[in-house]
Backbone bond lengths (Angstrom), bond angles and torsions (degrees), N, CA, C in turn:
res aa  C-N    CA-C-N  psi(-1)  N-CA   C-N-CA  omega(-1)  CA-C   N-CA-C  phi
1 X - - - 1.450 - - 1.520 112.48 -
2 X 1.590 113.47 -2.68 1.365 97.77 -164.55 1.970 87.94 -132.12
3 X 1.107 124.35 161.47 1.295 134.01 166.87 1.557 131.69 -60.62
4 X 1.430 111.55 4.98 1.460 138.46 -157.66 1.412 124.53 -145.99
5 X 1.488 110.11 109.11 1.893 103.30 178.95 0.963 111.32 -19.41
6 X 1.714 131.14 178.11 1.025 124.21 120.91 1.674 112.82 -160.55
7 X 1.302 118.74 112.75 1.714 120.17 158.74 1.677 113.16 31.77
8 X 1.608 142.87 57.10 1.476 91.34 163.28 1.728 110.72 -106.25
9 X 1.284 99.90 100.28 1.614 96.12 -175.73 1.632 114.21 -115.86
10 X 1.004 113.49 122.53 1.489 115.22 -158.80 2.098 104.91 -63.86
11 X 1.007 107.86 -33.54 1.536 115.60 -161.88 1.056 114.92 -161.47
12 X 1.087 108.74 -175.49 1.983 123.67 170.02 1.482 97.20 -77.11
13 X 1.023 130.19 132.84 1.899 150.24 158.26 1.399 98.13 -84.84
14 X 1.354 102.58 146.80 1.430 125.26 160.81 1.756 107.92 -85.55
15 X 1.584 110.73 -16.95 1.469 87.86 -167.42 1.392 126.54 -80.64
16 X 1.518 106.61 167.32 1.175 91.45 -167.72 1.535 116.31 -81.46
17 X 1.823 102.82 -179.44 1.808 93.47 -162.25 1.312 106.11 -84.23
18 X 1.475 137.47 14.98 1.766 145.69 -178.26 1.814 84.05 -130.70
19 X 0.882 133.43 21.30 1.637 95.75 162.88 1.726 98.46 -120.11
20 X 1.506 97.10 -161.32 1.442 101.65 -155.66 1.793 110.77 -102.20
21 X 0.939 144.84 -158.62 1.291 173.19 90.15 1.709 129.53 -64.79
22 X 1.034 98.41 116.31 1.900 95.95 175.95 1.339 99.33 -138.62
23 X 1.870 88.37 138.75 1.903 107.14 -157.73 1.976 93.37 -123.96
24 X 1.723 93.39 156.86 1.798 98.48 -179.80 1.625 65.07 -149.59
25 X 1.854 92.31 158.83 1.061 117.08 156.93 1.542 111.09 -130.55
26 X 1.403 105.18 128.53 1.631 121.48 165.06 1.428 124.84 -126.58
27 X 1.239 96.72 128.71 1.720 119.57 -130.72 1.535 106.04 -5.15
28 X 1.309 162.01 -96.78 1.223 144.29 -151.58 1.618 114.69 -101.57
29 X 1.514 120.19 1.35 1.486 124.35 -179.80 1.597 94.24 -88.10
30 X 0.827 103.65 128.83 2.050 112.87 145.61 1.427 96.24 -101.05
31 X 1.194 111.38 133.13 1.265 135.12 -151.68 1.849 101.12 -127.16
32 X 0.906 136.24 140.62 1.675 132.26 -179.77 1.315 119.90 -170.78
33 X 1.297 129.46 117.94 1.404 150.48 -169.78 1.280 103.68 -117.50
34 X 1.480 115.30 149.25 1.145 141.28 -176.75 1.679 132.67 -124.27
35 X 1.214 96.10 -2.98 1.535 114.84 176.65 1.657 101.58 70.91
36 X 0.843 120.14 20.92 1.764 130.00 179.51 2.212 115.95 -139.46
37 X 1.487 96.78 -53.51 1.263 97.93 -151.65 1.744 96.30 -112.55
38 X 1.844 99.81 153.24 1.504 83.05 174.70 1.423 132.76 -58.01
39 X 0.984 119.21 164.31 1.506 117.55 -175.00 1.664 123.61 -71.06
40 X 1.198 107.80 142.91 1.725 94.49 -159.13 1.793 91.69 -123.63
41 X 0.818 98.24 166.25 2.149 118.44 -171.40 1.390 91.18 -123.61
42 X 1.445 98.99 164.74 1.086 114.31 150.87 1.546 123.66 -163.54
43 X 1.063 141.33 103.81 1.474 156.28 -123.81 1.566 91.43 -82.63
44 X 0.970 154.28 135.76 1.719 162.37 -130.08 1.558 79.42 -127.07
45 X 1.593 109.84 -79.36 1.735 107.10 -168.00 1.264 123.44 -58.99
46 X 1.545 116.19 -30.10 1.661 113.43 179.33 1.280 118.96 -107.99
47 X 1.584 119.92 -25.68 1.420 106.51 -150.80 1.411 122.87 -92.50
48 X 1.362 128.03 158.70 1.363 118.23 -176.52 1.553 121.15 -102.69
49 X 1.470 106.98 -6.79 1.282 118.02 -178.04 1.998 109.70 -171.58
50 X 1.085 106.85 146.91 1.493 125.91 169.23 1.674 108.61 -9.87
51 X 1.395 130.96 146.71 1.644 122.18 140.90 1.652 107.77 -160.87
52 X 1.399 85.67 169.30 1.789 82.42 171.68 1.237 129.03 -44.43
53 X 0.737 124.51 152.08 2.066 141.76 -168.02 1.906 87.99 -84.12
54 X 1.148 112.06 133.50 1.590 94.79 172.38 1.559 108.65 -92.38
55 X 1.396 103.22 -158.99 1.382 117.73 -174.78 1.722 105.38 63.49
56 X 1.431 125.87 -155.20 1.191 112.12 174.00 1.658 120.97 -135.74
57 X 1.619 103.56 82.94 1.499 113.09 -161.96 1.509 93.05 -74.49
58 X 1.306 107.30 163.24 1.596 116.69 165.53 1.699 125.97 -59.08
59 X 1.015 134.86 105.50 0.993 157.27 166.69 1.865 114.64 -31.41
60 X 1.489 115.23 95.50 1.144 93.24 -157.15 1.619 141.60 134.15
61 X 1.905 99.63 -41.92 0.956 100.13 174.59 1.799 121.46 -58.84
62 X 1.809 103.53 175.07 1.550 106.35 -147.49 1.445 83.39 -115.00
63 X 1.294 106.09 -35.36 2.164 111.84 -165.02 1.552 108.59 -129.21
64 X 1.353 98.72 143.22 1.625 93.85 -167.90 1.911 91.48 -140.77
65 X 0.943 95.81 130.77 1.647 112.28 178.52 1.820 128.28 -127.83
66 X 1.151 139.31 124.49 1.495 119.66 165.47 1.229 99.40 -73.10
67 X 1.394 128.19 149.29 1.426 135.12 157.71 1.914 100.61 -145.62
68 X 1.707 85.49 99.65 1.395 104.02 173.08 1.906 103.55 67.59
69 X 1.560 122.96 -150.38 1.258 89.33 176.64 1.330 133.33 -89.19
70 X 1.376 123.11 34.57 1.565 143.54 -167.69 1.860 100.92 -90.48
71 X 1.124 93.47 143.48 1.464 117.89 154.24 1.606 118.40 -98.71
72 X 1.454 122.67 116.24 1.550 96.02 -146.35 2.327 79.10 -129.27
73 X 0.983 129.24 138.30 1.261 117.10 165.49 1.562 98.70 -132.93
74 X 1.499 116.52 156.51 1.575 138.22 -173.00 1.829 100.27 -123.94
75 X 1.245 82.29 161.66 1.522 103.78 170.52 1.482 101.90 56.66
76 X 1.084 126.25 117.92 1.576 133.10 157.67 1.431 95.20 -122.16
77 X 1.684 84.77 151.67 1.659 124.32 158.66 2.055 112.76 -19.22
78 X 1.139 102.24 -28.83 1.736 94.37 -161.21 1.858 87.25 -153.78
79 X 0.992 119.58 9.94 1.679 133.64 168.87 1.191 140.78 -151.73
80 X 1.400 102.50 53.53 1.558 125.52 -163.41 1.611 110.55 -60.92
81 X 1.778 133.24 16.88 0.971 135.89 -140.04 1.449 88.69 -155.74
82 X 1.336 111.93 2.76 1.765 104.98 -147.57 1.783 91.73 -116.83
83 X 1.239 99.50 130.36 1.483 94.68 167.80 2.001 122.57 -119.52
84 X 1.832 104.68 108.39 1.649 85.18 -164.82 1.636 109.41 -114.19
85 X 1.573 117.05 164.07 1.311 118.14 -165.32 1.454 105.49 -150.16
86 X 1.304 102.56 134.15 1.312 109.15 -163.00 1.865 106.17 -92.09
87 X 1.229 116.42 -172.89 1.506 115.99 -176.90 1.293 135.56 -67.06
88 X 1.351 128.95 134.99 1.337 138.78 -155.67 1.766 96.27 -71.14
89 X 1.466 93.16 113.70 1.279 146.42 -178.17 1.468 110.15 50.00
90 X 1.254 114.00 63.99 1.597 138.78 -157.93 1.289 93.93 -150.77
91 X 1.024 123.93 92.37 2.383 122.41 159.44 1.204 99.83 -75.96
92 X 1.238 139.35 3.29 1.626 132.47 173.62 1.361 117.83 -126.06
93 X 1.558 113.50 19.14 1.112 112.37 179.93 1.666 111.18 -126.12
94 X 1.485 102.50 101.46 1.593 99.02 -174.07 1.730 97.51 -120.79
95 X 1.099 143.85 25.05 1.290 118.16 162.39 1.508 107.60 -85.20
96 X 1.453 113.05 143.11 1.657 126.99 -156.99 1.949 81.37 -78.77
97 X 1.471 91.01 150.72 1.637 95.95 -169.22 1.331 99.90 -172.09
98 X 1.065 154.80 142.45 1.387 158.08 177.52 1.590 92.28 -89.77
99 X 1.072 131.55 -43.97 1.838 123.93 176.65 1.560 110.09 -49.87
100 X 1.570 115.57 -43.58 1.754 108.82 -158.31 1.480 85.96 -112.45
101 X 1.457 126.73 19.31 1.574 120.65 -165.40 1.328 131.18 34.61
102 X 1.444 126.91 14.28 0.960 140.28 -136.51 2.354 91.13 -104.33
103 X 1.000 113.02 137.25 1.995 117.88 -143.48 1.478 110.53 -167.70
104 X 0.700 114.46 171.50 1.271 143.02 176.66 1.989 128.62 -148.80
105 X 1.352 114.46 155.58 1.061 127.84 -165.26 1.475 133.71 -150.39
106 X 1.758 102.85 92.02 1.899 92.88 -163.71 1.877 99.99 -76.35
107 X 1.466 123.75 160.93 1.125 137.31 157.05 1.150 116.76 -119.12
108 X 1.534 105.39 121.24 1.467 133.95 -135.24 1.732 91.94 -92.05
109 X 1.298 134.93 -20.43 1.347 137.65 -178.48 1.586 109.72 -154.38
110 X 1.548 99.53 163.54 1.514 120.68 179.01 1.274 125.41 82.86
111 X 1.360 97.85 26.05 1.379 127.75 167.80 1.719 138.60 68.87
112 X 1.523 140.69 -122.10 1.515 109.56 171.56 1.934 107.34 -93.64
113 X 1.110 125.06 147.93 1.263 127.36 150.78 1.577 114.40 -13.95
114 X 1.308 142.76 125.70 1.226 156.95 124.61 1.318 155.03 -42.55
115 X 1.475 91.04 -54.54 1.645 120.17 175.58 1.085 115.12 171.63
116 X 1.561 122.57 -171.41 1.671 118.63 -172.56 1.460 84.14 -164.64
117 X 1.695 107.57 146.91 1.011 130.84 161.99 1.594 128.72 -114.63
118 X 1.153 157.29 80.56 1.305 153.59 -93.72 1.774 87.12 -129.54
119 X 1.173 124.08 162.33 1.695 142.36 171.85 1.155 101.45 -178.74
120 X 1.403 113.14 -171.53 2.030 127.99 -127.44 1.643 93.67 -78.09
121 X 1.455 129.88 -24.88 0.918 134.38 -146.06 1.532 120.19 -132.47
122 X 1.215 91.65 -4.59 1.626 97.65 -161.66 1.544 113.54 152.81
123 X 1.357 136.27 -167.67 1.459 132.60 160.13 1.459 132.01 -167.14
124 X 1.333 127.23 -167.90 1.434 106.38 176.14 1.626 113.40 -105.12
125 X 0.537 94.57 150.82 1.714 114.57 165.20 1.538 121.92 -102.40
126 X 1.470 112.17 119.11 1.477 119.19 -176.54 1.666 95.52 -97.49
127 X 1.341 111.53 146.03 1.477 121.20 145.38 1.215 118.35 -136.37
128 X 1.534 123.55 -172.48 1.555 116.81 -168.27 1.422 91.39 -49.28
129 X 1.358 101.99 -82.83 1.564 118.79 -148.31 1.895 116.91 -82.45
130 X 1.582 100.68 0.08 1.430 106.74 170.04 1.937 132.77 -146.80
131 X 0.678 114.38 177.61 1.580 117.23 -163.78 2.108 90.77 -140.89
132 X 1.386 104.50 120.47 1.197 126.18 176.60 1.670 112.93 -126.32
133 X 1.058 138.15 135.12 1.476 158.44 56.50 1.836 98.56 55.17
134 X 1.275 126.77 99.76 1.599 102.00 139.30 1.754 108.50 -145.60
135 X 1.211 105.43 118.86 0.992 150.93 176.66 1.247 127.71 -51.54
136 X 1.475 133.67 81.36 1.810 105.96 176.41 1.564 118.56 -62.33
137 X 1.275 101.86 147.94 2.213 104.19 -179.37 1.511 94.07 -132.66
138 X 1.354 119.15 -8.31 1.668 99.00 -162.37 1.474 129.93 95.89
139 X 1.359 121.13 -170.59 1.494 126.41 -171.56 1.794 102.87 -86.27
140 X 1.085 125.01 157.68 1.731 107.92 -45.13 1.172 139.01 -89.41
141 X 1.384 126.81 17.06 1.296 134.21 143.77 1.545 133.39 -53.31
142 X 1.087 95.38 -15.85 1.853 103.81 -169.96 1.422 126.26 11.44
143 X 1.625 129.40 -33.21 1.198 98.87 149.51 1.911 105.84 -123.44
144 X 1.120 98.55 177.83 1.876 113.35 167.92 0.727 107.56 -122.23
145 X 1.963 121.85 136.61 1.134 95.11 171.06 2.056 102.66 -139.00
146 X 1.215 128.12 147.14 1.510 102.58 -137.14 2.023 65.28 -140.67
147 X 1.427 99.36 144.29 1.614 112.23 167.65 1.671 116.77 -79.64
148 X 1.265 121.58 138.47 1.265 144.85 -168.81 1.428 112.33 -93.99
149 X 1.489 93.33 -47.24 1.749 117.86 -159.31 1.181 122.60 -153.31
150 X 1.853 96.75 109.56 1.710 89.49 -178.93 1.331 131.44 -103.95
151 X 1.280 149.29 103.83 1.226 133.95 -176.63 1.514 112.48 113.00
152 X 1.376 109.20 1.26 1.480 118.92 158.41 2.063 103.83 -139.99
153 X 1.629 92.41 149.85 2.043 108.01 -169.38 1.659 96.21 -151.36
154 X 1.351 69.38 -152.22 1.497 87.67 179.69 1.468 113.40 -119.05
155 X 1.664 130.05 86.72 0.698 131.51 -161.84 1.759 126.60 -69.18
156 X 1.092 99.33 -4.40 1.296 102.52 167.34 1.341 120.90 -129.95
157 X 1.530 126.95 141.59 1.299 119.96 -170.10 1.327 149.67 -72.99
158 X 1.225 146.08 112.72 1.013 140.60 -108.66 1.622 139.87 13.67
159 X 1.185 79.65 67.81 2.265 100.50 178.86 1.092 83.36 -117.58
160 X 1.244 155.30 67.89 1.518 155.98 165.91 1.639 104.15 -142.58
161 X 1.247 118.11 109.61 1.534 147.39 178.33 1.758 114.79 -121.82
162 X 1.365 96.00 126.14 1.860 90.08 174.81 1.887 96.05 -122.93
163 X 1.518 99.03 147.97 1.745 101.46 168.23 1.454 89.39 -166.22
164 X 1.805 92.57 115.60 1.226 119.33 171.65 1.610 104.38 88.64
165 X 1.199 104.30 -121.17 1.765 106.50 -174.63 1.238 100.40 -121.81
166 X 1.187 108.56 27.20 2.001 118.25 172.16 1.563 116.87 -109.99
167 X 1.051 91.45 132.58 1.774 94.28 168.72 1.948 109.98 -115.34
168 X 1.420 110.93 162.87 1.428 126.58 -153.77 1.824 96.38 -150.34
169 X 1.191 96.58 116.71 1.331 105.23 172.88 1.250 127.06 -126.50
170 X 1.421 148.59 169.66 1.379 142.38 135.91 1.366 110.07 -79.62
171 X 1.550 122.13 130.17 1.363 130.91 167.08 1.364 129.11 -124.16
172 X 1.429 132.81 96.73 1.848 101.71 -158.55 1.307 89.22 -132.64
């Protein structure tokens, strides 16, 4: 609103000073993880600076995506394989529950998480060595998620970009 940067940083970060930030917006949170620190919001219409994400998201996550009305983040600290999502149309609702659908999902091969690309319904998931499909279906599966690609990803981490109905990877 104003012609001039300005500061909104909620606190001291743990992350480090070469790694990244990755941001989603759901409807008025900007949302941003660091692969270190809890996840922080920040309210577009009210807020004046950064804060914790409420409810109790994983601590940590590396990739943060909307897919449809999900808040969906990959790669944790101690589950680099793990993909979790909090409650349907809730960004503050992550205890796993068949009521708020709100789950998690290890992938058993193709090595660590990469990136994520999120759309109306669901999205993909990059890892080194594979390219997955995940799918919303509902209760009680809520998502599917079915492999695309085996033995080629995105080999480096976050080199994964989508625009339009295209995806962009690094593969070497």
């Amino acid at each position: 609103s104003t012609t001039a940067w300005g500061s909104v940083g909620g606190g001291a970060y743990a992350c480090a000073a070469d790694d990244f930030w990755d941001f989603a917006q759901f409807g008025p949170l900007a949302i941003a993880v660091d692969g270190t620190d809890t996840p922080q919001k920040f309210n577009v219409d009210s807020a004046s600076a950064f804060s914790n994400l409420g409810g109790t998201p994983p601590t940590g996550g590396r990739f943060i995506e909307i897919m449809g009305d999900f808040v969906v983040m990959a790669k944790l600290p101690t589950a680099k394989t793990r993909v979790r999502w909090g409650g349907i149309n809730d960004a503050e609702s992550w205890t796993i529950s068949a009521t708020t659908q709100a789950d998690q999902q290890d992938i058993p091969d193709g090595g660590f998480i990469t990136g994520m690309i999120g759309y109306e319904y669901g999205g993909l998931i990059f890892q080194e060595r594979a390219i997955r499909r995940m799918d919303y279906e509902g209760s009680p599966v809520i998502f599917r998620f079915k492999k695309l690609a085996e033995g080629i990803g995105a080999t480096i981490e976050g080199s994964v970009a989508g625009f339009g109905d295209r995806a962009f990877f690094v593969h070497r």
